[in-house]
C-alpha positions in Angstrom: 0.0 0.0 0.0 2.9 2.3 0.6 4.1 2.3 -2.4 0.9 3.0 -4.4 0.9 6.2 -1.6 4.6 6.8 -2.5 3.7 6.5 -6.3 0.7 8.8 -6.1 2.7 12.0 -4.4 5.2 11.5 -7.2 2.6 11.9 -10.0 1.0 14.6 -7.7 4.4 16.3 -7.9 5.3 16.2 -11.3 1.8 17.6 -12.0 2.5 20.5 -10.1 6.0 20.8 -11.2 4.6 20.7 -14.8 1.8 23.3 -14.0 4.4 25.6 -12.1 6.9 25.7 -15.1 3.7 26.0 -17.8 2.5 29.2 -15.3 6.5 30.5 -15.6 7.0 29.8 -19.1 3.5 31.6 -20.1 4.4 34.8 -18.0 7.5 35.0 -19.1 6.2 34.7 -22.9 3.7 37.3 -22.0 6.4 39.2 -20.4 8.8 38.9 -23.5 5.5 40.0 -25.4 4.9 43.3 -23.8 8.9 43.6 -24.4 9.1 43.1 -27.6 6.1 45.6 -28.3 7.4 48.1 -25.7 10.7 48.1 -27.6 8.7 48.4 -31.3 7.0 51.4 -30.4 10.0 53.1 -28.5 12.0 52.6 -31.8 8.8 54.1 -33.7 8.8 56.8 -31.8 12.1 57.4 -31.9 12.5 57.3 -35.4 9.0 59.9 -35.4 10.6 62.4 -33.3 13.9 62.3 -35.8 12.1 63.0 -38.5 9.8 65.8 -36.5 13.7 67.2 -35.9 15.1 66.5 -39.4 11.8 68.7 -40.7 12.2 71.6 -37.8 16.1 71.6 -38.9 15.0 71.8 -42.6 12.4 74.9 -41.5 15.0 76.9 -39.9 17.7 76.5 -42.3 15.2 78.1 -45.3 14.0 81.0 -42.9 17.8 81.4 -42.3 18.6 81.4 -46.1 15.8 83.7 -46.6 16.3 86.0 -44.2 20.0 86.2 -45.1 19.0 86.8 -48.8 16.9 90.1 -47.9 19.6 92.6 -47.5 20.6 91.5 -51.3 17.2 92.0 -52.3 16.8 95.1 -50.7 20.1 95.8 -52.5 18.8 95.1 -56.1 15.2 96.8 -55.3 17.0 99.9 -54.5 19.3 99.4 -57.5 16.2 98.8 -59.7 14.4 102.1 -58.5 17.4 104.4 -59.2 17.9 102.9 -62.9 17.0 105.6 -65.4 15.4 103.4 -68.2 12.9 102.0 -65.7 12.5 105.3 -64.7 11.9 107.1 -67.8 9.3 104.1 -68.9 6.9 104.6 -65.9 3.3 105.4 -66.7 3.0 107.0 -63.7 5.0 109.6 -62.4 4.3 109.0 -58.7 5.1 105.2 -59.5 8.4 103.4 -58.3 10.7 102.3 -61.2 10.2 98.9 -60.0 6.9 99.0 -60.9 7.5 98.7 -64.7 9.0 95.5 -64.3 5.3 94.4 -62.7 3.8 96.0 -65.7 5.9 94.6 -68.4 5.0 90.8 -67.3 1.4 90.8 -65.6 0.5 88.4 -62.8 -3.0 87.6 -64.1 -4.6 86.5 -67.4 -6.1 89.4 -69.5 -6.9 89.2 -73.1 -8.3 92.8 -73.2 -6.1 94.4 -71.3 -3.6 93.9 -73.6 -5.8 94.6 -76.8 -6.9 97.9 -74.7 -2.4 98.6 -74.9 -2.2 97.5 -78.5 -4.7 100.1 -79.9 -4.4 102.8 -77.5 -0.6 102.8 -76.1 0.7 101.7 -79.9 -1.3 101.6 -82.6 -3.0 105.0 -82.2 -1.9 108.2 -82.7 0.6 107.2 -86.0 -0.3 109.3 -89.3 -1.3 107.5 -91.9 -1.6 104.6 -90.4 -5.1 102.6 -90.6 -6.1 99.6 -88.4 -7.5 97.0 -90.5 -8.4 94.4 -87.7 -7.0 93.5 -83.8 -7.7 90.2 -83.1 -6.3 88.7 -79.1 -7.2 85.0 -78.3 -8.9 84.4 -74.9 -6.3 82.1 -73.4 -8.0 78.5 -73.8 -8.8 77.0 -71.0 -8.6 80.0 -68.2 -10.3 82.1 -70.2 -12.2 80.5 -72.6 -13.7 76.8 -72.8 -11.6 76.3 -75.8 -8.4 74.0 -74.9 -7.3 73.5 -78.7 -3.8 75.4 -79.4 -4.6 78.0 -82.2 -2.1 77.2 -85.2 1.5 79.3 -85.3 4.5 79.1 -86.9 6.1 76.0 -86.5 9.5 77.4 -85.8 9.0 79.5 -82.9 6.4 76.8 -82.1 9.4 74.9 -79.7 10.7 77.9 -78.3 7.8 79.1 -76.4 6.4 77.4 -73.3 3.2 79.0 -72.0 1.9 81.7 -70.3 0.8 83.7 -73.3 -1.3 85.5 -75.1 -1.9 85.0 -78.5 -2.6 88.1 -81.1 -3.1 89.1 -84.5 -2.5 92.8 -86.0 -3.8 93.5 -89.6 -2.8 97.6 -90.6 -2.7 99.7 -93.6 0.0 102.6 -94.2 2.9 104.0 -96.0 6.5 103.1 -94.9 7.0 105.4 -92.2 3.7 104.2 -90.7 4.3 100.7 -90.8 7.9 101.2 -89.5 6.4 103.3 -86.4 4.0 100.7 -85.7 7.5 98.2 -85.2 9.0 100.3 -83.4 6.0 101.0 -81.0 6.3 97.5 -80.9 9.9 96.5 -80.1 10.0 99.5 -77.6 6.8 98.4 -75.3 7.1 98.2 -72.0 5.3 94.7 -72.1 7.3 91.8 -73.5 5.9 91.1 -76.9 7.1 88.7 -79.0 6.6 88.7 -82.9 6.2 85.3 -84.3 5.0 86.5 -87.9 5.3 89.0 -90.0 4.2 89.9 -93.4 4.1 93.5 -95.6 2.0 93.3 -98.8 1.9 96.0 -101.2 -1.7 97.6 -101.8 -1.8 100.2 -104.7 0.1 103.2 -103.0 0.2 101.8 -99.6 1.0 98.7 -97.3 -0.3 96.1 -95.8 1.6 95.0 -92.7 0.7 91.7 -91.0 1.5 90.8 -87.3 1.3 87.8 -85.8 2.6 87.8 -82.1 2.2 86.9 -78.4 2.2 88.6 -75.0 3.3 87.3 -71.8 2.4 87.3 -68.7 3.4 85.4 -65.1 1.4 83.9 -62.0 2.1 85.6 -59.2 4.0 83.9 -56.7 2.7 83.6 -53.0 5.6 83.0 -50.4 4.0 82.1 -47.4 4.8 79.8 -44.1 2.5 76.4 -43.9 2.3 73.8 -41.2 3.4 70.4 -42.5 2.0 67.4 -40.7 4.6 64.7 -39.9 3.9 60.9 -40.6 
């Protein structure tokens, strides 16, 4: 009978044994669980705040740049305002020189405006000289539905980008008209660009054909922005 009592407690023993080490080696796996997540989402956050640090450190070197790059722009501005062509081109008097530059490549898309300078700044006022037609194309797609490219000549075709304004000039004159109306032209303040031209000769006068563009540039907002980091 002893023995069976003896062989009983041993059983009893290595059952508990068992259940103690399957309790230890549980805990510890949780333990080593938490660990292993603890330590993922320390090195997550540590790589987060680097780049939070790496974007800050980014941030101040621009404002740095920037603010080092005013005195030179203050520089030039002042420069710009003294220079005597700007100065004698100014359609105001009470106008800053720099303000030519402004006018000579507009910030915003306007057909008429620049039909308005055409026939009023240079085409008018030139003896002899008889507007056939003045024809500007709405700029397709910002002001006009139209998105089709109107046809130019291919060969200036690949040097010009956007950002322009298509036109078409169609006068009547004798030489001195037609050369006045050039020169009007090369000496604009706004950058105009003549892709075509053609002079045809009608009984005692001329026909001169233009075909050109004007420019024109969005403006440019410079302005701080929060970035949200990932």
């Amino acid at each position: 009978m002893q023995p069976k009592i003896t062989a009983i407690r041993k059983r009893t023993q290595i059952a508990n044994t068992n259940r103690m080490m399957f309790i230890w080696v549980a805990g510890v796996s949780i333990l080593f669980g938490f660990s292993v997540v603890g330590v993922m989402f320390l090195t997550q956050m540590l790589l987060f705040n680097e780049k939070v640090l790496s974007e800050k450190s980014r941030t101040v070197s621009t404002l740095d740049t920037n603010n080092a790059n005013i005195p030179e722009l203050e520089k030039n501005v002042r420069i710009l305002n003294s220079n005597q062509a700007l100065i004698s081109s100014k359609s105001k008097s009470d106008d800053q020189a720099i303000q030519v530059i402004l006018d000579a490549l507009p910030s915003d898309v306007n057909s008429d405006a620049l039909g308005a300078s055409l026939q009023v700044k240079l085409l008018s006022g030139i003896d002899g000289l008889v507007l056939n037609s003045l024809v500007v194309n709405p700029v397709a797609g910002i002001e006009s539905l139209d998105t089709t490219d109107s046809i130019v000549d291919a060969s200036s075709a690949t040097s010009i980008s956007g950002n322009v304004i298509d036109f078409t000039i169609s006068v009547n004159g004798d030489e001195t008209a037609l050369k006045k109306v050039l020169l009007n032209l090369e000496s604009s303040i706004r950058t105009i660009d003549i892709i075509n031209l053609k002079i045809e000769s009608q009984g005692k006068s001329l026909m001169l054909k233009i075909q050109g563009r004007g420019f024109y540039e969005p403006e440019r907002v410079v302005e701080l922005t929060d970035k949200t980091v990932k």
